[in-house]
C-alpha positions in Angstrom: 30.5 -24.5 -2.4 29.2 -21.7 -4.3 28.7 -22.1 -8.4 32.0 -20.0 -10.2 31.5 -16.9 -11.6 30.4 -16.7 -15.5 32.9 -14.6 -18.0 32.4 -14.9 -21.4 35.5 -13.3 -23.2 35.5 -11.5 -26.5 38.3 -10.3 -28.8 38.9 -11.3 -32.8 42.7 -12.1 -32.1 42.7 -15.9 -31.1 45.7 -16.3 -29.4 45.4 -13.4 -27.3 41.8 -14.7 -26.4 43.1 -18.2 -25.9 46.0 -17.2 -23.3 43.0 -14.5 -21.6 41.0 -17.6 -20.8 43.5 -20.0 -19.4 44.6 -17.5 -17.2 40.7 -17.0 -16.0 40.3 -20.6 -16.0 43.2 -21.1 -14.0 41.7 -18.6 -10.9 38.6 -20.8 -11.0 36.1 -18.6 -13.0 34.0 -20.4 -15.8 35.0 -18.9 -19.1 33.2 -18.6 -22.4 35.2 -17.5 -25.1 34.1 -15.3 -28.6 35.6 -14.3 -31.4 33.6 -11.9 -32.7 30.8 -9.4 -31.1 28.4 -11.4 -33.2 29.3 -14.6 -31.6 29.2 -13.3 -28.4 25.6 -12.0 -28.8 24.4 -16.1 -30.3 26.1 -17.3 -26.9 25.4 -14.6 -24.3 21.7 -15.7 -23.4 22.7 -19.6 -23.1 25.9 -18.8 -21.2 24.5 -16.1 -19.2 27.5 -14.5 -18.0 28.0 -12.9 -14.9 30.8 -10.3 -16.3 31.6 -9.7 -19.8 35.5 -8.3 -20.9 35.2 -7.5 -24.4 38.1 -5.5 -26.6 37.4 -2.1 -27.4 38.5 -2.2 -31.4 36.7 -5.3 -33.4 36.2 -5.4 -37.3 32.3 -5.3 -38.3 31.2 -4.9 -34.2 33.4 -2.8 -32.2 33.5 -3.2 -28.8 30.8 0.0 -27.9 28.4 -1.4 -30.6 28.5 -4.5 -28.9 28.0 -3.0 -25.4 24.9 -1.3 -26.4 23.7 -4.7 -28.0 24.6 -6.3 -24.1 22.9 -3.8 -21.8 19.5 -3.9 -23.9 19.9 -7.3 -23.4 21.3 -8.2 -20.0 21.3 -4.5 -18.4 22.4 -5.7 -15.6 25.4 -7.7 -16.7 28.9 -5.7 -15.8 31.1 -4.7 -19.3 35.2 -4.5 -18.9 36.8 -2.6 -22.2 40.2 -4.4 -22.9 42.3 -1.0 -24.9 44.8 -0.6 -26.6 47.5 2.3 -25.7 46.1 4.8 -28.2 42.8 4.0 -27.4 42.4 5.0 -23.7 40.6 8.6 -24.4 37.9 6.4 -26.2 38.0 3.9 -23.1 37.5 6.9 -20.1 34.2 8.2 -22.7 33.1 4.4 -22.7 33.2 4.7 -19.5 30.8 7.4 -18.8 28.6 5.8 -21.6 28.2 3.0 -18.6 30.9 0.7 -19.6 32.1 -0.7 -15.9 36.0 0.0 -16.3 38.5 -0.3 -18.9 42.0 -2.0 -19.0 45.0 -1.2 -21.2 47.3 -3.9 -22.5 49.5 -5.4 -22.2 47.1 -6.3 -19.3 48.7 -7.0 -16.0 47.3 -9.8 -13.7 46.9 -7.9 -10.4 44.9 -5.2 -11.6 42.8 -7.5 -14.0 41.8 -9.8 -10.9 41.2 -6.3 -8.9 39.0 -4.9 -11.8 37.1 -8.6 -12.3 36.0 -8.8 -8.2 34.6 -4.9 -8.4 32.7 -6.0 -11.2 31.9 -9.1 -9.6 30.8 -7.6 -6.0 28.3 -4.7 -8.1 26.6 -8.0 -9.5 26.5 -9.7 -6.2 28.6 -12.4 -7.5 31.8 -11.9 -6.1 33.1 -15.1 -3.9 31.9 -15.3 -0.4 35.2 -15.1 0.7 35.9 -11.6 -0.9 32.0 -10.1 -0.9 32.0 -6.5 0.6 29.1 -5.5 2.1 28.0 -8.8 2.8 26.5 -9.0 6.6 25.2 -12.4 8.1 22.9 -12.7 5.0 22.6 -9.2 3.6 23.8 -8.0 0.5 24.0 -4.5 -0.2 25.4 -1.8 -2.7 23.3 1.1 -0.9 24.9 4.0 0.5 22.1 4.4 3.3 22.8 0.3 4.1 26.6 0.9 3.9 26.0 3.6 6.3 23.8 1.2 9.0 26.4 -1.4 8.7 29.2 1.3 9.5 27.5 2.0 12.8 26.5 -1.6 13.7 30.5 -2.4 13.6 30.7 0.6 16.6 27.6 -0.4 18.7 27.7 -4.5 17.9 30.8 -4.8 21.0 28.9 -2.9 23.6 25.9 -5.0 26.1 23.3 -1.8 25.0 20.1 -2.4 24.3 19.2 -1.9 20.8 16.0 -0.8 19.0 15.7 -1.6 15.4 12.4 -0.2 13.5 11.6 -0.1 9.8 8.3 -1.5 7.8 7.4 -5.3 7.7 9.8 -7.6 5.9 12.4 -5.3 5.4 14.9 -7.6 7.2 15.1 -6.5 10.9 15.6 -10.2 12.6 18.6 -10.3 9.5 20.1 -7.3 10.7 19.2 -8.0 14.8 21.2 -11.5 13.6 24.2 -9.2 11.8 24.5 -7.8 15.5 24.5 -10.5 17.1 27.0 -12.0 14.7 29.5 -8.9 15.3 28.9 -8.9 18.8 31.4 -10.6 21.4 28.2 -12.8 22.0 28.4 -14.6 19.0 28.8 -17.9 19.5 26.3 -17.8 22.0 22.6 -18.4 21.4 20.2 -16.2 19.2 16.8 -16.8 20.2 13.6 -14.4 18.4 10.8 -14.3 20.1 7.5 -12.4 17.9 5.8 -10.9 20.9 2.7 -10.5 18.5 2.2 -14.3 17.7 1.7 -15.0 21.0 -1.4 -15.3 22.9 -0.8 -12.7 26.3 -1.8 -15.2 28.7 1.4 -17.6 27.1 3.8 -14.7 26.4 4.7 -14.1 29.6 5.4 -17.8 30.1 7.7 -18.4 26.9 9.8 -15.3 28.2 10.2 -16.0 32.3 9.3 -19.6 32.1 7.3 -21.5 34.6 7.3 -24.3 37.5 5.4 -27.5 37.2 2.0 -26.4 38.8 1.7 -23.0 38.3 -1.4 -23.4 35.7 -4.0 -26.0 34.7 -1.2 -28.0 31.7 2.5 -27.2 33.7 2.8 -30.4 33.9 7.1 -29.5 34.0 9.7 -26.8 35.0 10.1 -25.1 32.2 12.6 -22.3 32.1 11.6 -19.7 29.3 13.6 -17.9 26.7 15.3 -15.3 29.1 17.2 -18.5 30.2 17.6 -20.0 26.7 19.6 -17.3 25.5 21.8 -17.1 28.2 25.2 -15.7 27.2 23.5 -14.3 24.0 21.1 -12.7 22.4 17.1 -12.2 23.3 15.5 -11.1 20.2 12.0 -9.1 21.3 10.7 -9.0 17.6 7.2 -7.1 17.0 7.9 -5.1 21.1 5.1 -2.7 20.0 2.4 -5.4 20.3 3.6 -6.8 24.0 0.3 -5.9 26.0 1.0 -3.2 29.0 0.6 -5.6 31.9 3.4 -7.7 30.5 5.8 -4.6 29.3 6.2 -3.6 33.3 7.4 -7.2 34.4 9.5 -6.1 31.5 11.0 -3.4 32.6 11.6 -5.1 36.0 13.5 -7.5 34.4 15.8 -5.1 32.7 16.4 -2.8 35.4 17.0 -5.7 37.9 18.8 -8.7 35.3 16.3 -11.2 37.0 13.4 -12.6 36.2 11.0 -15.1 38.3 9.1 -18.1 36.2 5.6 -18.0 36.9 4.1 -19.8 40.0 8.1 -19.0 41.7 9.3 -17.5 44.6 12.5 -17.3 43.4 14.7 -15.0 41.3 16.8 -16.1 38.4 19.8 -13.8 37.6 19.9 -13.4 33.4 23.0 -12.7 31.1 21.6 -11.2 27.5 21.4 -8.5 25.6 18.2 -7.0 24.5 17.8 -6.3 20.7 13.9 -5.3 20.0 12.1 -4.1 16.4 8.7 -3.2 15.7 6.9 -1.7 12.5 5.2 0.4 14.6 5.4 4.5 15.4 6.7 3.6 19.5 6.4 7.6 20.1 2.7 8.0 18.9 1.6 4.8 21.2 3.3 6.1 24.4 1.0 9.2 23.8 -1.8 7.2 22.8 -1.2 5.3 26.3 -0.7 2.0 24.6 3.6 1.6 25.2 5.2 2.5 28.7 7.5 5.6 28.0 10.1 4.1 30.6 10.5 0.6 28.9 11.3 2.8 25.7 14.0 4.6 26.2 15.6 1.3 28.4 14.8 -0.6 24.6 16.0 2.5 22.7 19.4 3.4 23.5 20.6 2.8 20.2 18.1 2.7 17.4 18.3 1.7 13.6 15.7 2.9 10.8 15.8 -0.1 8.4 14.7 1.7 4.8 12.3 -0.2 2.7 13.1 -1.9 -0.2 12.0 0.7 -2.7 14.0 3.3 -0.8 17.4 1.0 -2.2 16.3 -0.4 -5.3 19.7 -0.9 -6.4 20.2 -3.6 -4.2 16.9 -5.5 -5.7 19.3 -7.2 -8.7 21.3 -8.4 -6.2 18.5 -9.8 -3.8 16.7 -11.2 -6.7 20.1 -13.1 -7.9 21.3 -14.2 -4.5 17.3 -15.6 -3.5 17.5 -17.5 -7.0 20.7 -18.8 -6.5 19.7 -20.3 -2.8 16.0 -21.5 -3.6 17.5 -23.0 -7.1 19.8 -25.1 -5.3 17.7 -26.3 -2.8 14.7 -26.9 -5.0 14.9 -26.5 -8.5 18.9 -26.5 -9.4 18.6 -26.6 -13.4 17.4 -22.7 -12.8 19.6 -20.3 -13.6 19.1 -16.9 -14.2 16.7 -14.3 -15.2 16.3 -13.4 -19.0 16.1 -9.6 -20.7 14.8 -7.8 -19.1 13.2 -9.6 -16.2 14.9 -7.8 -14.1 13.8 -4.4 -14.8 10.5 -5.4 -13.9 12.2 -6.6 -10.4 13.2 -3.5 -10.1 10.4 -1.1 -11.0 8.3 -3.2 -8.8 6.9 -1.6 -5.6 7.5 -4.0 -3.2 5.4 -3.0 0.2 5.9 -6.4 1.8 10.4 -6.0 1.2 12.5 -8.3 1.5 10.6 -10.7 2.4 7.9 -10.3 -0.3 10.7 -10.0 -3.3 12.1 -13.5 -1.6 8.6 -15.2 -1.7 8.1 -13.8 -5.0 11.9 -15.3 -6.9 11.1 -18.4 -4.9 7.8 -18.7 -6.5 9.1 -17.8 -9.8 12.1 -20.6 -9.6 9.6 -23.1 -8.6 6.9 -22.5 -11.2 10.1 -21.6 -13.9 9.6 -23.6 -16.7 12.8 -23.8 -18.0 16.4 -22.5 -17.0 15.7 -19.1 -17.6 13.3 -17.1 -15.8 11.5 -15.1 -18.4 10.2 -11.1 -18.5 6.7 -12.8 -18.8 6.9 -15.5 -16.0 8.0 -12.4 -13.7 5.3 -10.6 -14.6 2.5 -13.7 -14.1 4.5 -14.5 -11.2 4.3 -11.2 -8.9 1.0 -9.6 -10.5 0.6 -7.3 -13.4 -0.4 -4.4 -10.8 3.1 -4.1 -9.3 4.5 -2.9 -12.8 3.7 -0.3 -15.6 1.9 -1.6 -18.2 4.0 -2.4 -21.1 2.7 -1.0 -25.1 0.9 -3.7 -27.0 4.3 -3.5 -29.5 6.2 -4.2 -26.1 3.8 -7.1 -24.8 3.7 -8.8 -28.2 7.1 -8.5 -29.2 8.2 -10.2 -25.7 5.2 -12.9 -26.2 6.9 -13.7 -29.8 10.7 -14.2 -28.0 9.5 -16.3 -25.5 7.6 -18.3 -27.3 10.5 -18.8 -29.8 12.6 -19.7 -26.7 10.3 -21.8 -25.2 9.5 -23.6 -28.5 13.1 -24.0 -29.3 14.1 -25.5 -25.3 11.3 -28.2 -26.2 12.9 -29.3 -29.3 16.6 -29.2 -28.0 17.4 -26.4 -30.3 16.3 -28.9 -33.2 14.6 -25.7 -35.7 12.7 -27.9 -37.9 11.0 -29.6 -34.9 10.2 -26.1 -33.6 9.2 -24.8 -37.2 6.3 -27.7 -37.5 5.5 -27.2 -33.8 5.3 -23.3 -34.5 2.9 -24.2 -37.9 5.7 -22.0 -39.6 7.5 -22.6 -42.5 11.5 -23.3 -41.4 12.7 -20.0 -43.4 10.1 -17.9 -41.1 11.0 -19.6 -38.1 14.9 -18.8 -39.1 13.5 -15.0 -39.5 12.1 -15.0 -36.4 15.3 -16.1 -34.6 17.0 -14.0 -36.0 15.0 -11.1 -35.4 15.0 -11.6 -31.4 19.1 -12.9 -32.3 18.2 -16.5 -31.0 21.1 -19.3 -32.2 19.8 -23.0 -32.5 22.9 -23.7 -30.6 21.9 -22.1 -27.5 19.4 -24.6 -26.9 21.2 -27.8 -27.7 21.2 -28.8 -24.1 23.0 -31.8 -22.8 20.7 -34.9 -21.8 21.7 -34.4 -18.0 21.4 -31.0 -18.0 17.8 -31.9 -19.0 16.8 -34.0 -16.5 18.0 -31.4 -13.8 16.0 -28.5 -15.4 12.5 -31.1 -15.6 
């Protein structure tokens, strides 16, 4: 079961803030509650909320101060304006200022639910159960993504073959499964074969199969992936690398739904459907003699472009959160989130190896995380200074000096004399420096088992 959402409420009337949070509480979501803009900003970095519903008009912080304070802070982190009735013209240019949404009280439950799993689904947090966009592992805000997913819906009932092509690791076997998935062979078997990772000689073997016999080690029958995936789905990942010799038994096979195990006499009848994907320009080989024309176009009747990551990088926040979120629990669960501004780098990163390279990269970064948070700096250490823009030295020293101060202060427990003498500062400085990168002593007083799960 997935960890609740995070929503840290904040409004200066008490009782209304109060009733707000049971109500929250009560549909399941984990609730922080402030009572003033300035509290919210000592507990927003040790809460780390997922959504944040702030009201609009606040004595000393009002509620657009505040927001600005949030997105420098946790850009990514959703903002819902609670207004009051003669407020709304200020809520609609809140609004285009980047506030998510606004909501007028008195505030009515339907549409405050509604408002809280839009929010929700832009973060990637929404509940599994009411996640748009959210294929057989894929999570996507992208218009071009939306778009691919649209038309794998229309083709994912029919037995054509399918052709999927787009650069290495941006998530062709995910989407090949997505198909699959859809497809009124889904409860059958999905079996991927890389046609590229295996030697030619062997290839054709692991495909047809073989009899006991038929070479120097068939010791047994064995009957080949054709016949594996029988009432589902033969994944042919990597096609463009299947030598020439092999790609006309190929073709045989398709145009004749049997194939014959090496060293046999006798045909098999098959029942799957095709999907294939390559990284490779199909059209230029077949000039350049090295892919059979014919076995094309019986692989290509419908074809998906995959884009690469840095062609939708407004879906690398939600990657990055849903990778931490799976390698945390299986590896490192006291790991919860990245800091300010850790994931703008994410996102300004290049990325040539996709998907797949932004997964290795968070899954290196929980693993090596030295505390809860993952920090701007570990990112940066973690995936390689020459993948981002090189920050001023005002920039680089002013995030050394915060996460030193946070790291000094998880070390002590949030005990600021500890970290003081640790720091070789005096324990007025130290207080000066927390309060210059608006650190709390409080957001570090962690429980003892909380603790242990971090280390």
């Amino acid at each position: 079961m997935s960890e609740a959402a995070r929503i840290l409420l904040v409004d200066d009337d008490q009782g209304f803030l109060t009733l707000l949070s049971m109500r929250l509480s009560a549909e399941g979501f984990a609730v922080e509650t402030a009572y003033s803009g300035r509290e919210c900003l000592q507990k927003i970095e040790g809460f780390l909320p997922d959504l944040v519903i702030s009201d609009l008009r606040m004595d000393v912080m009002d509620g657009m101060e505040l927001y600005e304070k949030i997105h420098k802070l946790m850009p990514f982190v959703p903002v819902i304006m609670i207004t009051a009735h003669g407020s709304i013209p200020e809520a609609v240019a809140a609004t285009q200022q980047g506030v998510f949404s606004f909501l007028p009280k008195p505030i009515d439950r339907t549409q405050l639910l509604e408002l809280i799993h839009k929010a929700l689904e832009q973060k990637g947090r929404l509940p599994e159960s009411l996640r748009a966009h959210s294929e057989a592992g894929f999570v996507t805000r992208s218009p071009r993504m939306r778009e691919l997913f649209e038309q794998l819906k229309l083709v994912a009932p029919s037995e054509a073959s399918v052709l999927i092509t787009g650069e290495s690791g941006s998530g062709k076997e995910l989407f090949a499964r997505a198909i699959h998935h859809v497809s009124s062979r889904g409860q059958g078997p999905f079996v991927a074969i890389n046609c590229g990772a295996i030697p030619a000689e062997l290839l054709e073997s692991e495909l047809f199969g073989h009899v006991r016999g038929s070479f120097t080690g068939a010791n047994k029958d064995h009957p080949g992936l054709f016949q594996a995936a029988r009432g589902g789905t033969l994944f042919l990942d990597e096609i463009g690398d299947m030598p020439l010799a092999l790609q006309v038994k190929l073709l045989r096979v398709l145009e004749e739904k049997t194939i014959r195990p090496v060293g046999s006499t006798l045909a098999v009848p098959i029942d799957v459907r095709i999907i294939s994907a390559t990284h490779r320009e199909l059209p230029q080989m077949i000039l350049d003699k090295q892919f059979r024309e014919d076995l094309y176009y019986r692989l290509n009747v419908i074809h998906f472009n995959l884009p690469s990551l840095r062609d939708r990088r407004e879906d690398i926040p939600l990657l990055a959160e849903s990778f931490l979120r799976d390698v945390a629990a299986k590896q490192k669960p006291g790991v919860r989130a990245f800091a300010a501004g850790a994931m703008e780098l994410l996102t300004a990163a290049e990325w040539p190896g996709n998907v797949r390279q932004l997964y290795n990269a968070v899954e290196k970064m929980v693993i090596l995380s030295p505390g809860p948070i993952i920090s701007a700096a570990h990112v940066r250490w973690c995936i390689g200074s020459e993948a981002l823009e090189t920050p001023s030295l005002a920039e680089a020293k002013n995030q050394f000096e915060r996460d030193y101060l946070i790291e000094t202060l998880k070390k002590t427990h949030g005990n600021v004399s500890k970290a003081a003498r640790a720091a070789k500062r005096n324990r007025t400085d130290f207080y000066k420096l927390m309060a210059r990168h608006n650190l709390q002593a409080s957001m570090f007083k962690m429980g003892r088992r909380e603790e242990e799960a971090v280390e």
